[in-house]
C-alpha positions as CSV (number, residue, x, y, z in Angstrom):
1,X,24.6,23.9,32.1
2,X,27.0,22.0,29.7
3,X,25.8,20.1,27.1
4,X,27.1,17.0,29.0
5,X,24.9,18.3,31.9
6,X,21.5,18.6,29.6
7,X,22.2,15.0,28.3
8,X,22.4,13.8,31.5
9,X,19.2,15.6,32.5
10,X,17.3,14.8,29.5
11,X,18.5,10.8,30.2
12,X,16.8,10.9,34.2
13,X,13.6,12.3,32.3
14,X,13.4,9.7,30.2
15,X,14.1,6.5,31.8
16,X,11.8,7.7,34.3
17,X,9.1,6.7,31.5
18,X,10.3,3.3,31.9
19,X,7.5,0.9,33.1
20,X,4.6,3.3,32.5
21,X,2.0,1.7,30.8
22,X,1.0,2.6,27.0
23,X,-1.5,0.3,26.8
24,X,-3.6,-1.0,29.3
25,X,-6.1,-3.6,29.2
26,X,-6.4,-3.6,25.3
27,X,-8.6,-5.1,23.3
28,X,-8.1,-6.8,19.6
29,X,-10.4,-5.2,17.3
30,X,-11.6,-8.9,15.6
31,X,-10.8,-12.8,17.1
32,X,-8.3,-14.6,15.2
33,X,-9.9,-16.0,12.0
34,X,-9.6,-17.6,9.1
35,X,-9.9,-14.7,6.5
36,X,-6.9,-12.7,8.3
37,X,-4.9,-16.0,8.4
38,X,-5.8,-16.6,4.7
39,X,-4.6,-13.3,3.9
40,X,-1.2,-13.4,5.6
41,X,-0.1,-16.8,4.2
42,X,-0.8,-15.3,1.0
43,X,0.7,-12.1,1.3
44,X,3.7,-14.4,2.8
45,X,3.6,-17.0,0.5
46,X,3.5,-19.3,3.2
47,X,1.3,-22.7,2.2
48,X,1.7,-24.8,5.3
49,X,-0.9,-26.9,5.7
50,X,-1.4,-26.0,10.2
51,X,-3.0,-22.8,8.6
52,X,-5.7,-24.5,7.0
53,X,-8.5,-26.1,7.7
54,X,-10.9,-27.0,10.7
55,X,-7.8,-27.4,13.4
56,X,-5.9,-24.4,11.9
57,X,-3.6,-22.3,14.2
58,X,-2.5,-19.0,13.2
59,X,0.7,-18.4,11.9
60,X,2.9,-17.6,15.4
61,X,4.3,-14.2,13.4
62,X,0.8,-12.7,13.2
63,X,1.2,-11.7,16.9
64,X,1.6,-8.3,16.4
65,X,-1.2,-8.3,13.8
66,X,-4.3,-9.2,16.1
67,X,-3.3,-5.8,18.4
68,X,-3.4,-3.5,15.5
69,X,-5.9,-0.6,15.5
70,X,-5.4,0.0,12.3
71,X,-6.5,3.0,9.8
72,X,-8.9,4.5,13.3
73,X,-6.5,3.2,15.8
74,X,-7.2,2.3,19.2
75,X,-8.8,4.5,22.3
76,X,-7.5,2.5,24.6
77,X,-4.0,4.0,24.9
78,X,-2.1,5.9,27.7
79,X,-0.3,9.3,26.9
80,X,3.0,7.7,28.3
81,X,4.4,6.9,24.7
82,X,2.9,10.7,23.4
83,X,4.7,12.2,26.5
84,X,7.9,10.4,25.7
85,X,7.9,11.3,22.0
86,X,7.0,14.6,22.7
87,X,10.4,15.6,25.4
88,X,12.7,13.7,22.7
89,X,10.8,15.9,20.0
90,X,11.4,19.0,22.0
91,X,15.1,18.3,22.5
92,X,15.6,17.7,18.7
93,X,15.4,14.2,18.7
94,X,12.6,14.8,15.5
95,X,13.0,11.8,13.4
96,X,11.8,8.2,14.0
97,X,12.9,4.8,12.4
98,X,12.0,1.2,13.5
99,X,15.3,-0.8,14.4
100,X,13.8,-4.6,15.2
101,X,11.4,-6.3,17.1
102,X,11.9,-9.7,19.0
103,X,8.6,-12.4,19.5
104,X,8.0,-15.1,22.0
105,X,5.6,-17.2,21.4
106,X,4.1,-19.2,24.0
107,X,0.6,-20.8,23.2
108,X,-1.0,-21.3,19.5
109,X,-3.2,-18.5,18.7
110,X,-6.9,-20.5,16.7
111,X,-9.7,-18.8,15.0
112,X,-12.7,-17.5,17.7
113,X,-9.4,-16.2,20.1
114,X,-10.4,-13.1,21.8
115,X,-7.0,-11.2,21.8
116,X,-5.9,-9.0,24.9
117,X,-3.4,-7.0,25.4
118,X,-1.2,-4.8,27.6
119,X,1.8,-2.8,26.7
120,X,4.8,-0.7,28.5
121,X,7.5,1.6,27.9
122,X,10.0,-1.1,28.9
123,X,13.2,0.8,28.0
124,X,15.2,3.6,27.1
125,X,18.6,3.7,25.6
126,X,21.4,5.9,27.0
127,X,22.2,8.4,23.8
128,X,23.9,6.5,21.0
129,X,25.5,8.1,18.0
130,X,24.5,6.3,14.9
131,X,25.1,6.4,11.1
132,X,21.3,8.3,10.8
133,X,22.1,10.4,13.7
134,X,22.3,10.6,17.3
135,X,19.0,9.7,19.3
136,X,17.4,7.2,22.1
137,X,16.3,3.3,21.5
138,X,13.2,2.8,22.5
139,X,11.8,-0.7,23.5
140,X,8.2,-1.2,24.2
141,X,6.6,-4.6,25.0
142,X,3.3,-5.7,24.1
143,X,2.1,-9.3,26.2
144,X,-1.2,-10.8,24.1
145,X,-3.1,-12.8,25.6
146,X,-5.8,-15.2,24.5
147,X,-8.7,-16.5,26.3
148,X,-6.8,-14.3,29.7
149,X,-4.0,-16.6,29.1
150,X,-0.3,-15.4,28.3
151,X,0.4,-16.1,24.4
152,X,3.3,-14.4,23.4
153,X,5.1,-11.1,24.1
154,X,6.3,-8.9,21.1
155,X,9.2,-6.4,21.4
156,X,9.5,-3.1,19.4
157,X,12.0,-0.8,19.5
158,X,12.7,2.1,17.5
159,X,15.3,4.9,17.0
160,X,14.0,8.5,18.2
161,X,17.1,10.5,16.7
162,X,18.3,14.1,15.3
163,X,19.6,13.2,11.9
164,X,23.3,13.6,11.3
165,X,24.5,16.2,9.1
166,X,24.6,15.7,5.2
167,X,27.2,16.4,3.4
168,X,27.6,18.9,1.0
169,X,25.1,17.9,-2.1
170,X,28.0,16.4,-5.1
171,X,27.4,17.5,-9.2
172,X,25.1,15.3,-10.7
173,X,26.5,11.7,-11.1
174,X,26.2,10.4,-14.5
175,X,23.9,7.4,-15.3
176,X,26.4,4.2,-14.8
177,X,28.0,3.1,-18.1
178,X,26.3,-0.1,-20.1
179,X,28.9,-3.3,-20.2
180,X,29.2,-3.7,-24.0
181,X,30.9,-6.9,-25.2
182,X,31.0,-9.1,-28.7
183,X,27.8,-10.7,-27.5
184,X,25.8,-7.4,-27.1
185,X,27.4,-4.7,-29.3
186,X,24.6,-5.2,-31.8
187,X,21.7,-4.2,-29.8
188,X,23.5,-1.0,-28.7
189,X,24.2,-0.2,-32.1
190,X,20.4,-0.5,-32.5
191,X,20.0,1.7,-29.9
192,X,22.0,4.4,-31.5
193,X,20.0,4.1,-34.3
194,X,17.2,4.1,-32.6
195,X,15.9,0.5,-32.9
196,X,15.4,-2.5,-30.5
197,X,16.8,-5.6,-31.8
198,X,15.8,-8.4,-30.7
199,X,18.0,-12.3,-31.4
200,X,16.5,-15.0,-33.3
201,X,17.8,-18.2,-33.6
202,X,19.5,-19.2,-37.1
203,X,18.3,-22.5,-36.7
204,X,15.0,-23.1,-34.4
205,X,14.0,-19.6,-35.0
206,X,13.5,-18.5,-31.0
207,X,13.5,-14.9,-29.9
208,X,15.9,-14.3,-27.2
209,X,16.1,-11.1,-24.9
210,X,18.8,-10.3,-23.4
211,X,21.0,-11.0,-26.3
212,X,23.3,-14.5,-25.5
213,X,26.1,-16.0,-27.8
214,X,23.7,-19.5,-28.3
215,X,20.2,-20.8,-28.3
216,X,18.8,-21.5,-25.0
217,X,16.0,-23.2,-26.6
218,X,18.4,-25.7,-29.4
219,X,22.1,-24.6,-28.1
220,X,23.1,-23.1,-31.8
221,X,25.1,-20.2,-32.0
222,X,23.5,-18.9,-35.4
223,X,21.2,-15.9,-35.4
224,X,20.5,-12.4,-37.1
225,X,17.9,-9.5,-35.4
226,X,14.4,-8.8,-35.9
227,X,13.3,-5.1,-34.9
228,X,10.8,-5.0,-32.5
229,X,7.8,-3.4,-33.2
230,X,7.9,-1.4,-29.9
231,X,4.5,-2.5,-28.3
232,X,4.6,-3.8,-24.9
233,X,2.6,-4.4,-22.0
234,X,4.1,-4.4,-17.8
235,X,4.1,-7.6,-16.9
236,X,5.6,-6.7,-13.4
237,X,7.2,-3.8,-12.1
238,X,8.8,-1.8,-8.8
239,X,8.9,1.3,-7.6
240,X,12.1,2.1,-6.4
241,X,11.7,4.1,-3.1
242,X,15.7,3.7,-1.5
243,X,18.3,3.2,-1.4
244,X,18.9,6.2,-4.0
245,X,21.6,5.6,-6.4
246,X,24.0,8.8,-8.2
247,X,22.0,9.7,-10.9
248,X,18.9,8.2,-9.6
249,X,16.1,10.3,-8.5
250,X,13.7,8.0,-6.4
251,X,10.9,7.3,-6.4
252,X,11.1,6.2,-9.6
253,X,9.1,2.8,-11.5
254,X,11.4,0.1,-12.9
255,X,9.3,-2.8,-15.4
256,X,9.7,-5.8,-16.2
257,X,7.7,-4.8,-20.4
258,X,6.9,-7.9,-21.9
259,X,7.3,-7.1,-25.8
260,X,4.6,-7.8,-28.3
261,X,7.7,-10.4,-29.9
262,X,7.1,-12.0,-26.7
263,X,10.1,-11.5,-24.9
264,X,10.8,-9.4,-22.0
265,X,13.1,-6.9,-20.8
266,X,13.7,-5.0,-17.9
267,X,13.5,-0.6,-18.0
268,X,12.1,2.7,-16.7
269,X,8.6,2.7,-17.5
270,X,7.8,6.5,-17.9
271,X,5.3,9.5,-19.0
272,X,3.3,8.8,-15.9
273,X,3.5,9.1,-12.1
274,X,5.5,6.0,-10.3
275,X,2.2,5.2,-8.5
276,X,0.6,5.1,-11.3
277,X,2.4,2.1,-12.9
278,X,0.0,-0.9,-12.8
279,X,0.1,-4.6,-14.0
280,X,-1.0,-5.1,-18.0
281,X,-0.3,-1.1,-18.6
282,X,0.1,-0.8,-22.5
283,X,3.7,0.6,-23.7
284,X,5.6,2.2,-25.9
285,X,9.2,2.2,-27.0
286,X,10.8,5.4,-26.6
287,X,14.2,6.6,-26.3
288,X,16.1,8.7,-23.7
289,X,18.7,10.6,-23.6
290,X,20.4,10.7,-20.0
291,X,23.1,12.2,-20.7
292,X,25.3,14.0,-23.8
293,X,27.0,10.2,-24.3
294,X,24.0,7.9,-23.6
295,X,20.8,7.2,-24.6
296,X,18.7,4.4,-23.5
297,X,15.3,2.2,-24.4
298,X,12.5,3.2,-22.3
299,X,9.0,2.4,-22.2
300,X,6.3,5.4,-22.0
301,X,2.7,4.7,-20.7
302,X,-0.3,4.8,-22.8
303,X,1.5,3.3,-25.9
304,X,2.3,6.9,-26.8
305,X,5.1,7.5,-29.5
């Protein structure tokens, strides 16, 4: 059989998952309430005022969120979605990413909302050849209900794929080059020498990090440097998961240090696991070599030297 042939094949077996149930009958594992809505419009940052209160409705996007089974899951699945991952698994198709979902919402979800559910295989893509690889979309659909009435329908489809080949691994990239000006040359002299200068205004005497050519605080353009003392503390931080970057190894924390001065400036906080990396973490200045021309401020956990 040709490889054409075996596509074909493989296609027939899998659209003939389309329809089957994977859900039937569900159940959401709490009613819409309050706390759950709290803790979305937090997470979200959304403060509008239909979310609170005695006549509160949930936010329409927390759809999905009332089906999920969470960390134990749900019993009350079909083996059609298993059985489908399991023939694209078995014809290479090994890898999995999330494309999109689509809602439609229908009726306002409110707190004491039993939440039902059903859900279907509704689709399956012919083979597509992507930039991650070549693979199979595949669209479920959930329909919630509430109260045995129709309340939205949410779409998921995802990417069942064999990953494309990866080129041949490149020599190490160097770390990109710092942009050094008039305006900044002085703190990379610092650097050099293994200092952190920080600005201070000639006139009002404000510290300023990054290093302008005037006040923000008064608008002069006097100054000289103070050294900082090199004690700091995270005041926010990321861990940098993808995209990776040439001379980047993710994952890999980024901060946001404020200085003991207090200024702040942005580096690689280090000396301790990325996951590790938590809010109010003391510091300490430390230097790093990246490469034979570059060296660069970091900041190493603990307040070590």
């Amino acid at each position: 059989m040709s490889g054409t042939d075996e596509a074909d094949a493989l296609y027939e077996r899998l659209v003939a998952f389309e329809g089957r149930p994977a859900a039937t009958a569900g159940t959401g594992k709490d009613p819409v309430n309050l706390p759950m809505i709290r803790h979305w419009c937090e997470a979200m940052g959304d403060a509008h005022p239909a979310y609170r209160g005695p006549d509160a409705v949930a936010p329409p996007t927390m759809l999905q969120a009332w089906t999920m089974g969470g960390l134990s899951g749900h019993t009350d699945r079909s083996s059609a979605y298993e059985e489908l991952f399991a023939l694209l698994d078995g014809a290479g198709y090994t890898s999995v990413v999330a494309t999109d979902c689509e809602q439609e919402y229908l009726r306002p979800l409110r707190p004491g909302d039993e939440i039902g559910f059903d859900t279907v295989v509704e689709s399956v893509s012919e083979r597509k050849t992507t930039r991650l690889g070549t693979g199979y979309f595949v669209t479920t659909r959930t329909d919630v209900r509430a109260g045995g009435e129709l309340a939205g329908t949410h779409r998921f489809r995802i990417l069942k794929y064999a990953p494309a080949a990866r080129p041949p691994r490149k020599p190490p990239a160097r770390r990109p080059r710092p942009v050094v000006n008039r305006d900044n040359a002085g703190f990379w002299e610092g650097v050099a020498a293994h200092r952190l200068l920080i600005q201070r205004c000639g006139d009002c005497a404000a510290l300023r990090f990054p290093w302008l050519p005037g006040c923000a605080d008064c608008g002069s353009r006097e100054w000289d440097a103070v050294e900082a003392s090199g004690a700091g503390t995270v005041f926010s931080y990321v861990v940098v998961h993808h995209p990776s970057f040439p001379a980047f190894e993710p994952p890999y924390a980024v901060g946001l240090v404020e200085l003991a001065e207090g200024v702040r400036m942005i580096s690689n906080v280090v000396g301790v696991p990325h996951d590790k990396v938590r809010i109010g973490m003391p510091v300490r200045l430390g230097f790093l070599r990246v490469d034979e021309d570059l060296e660069l401020p970091v900041f190493r956990a603990g307040g070590e030297d």
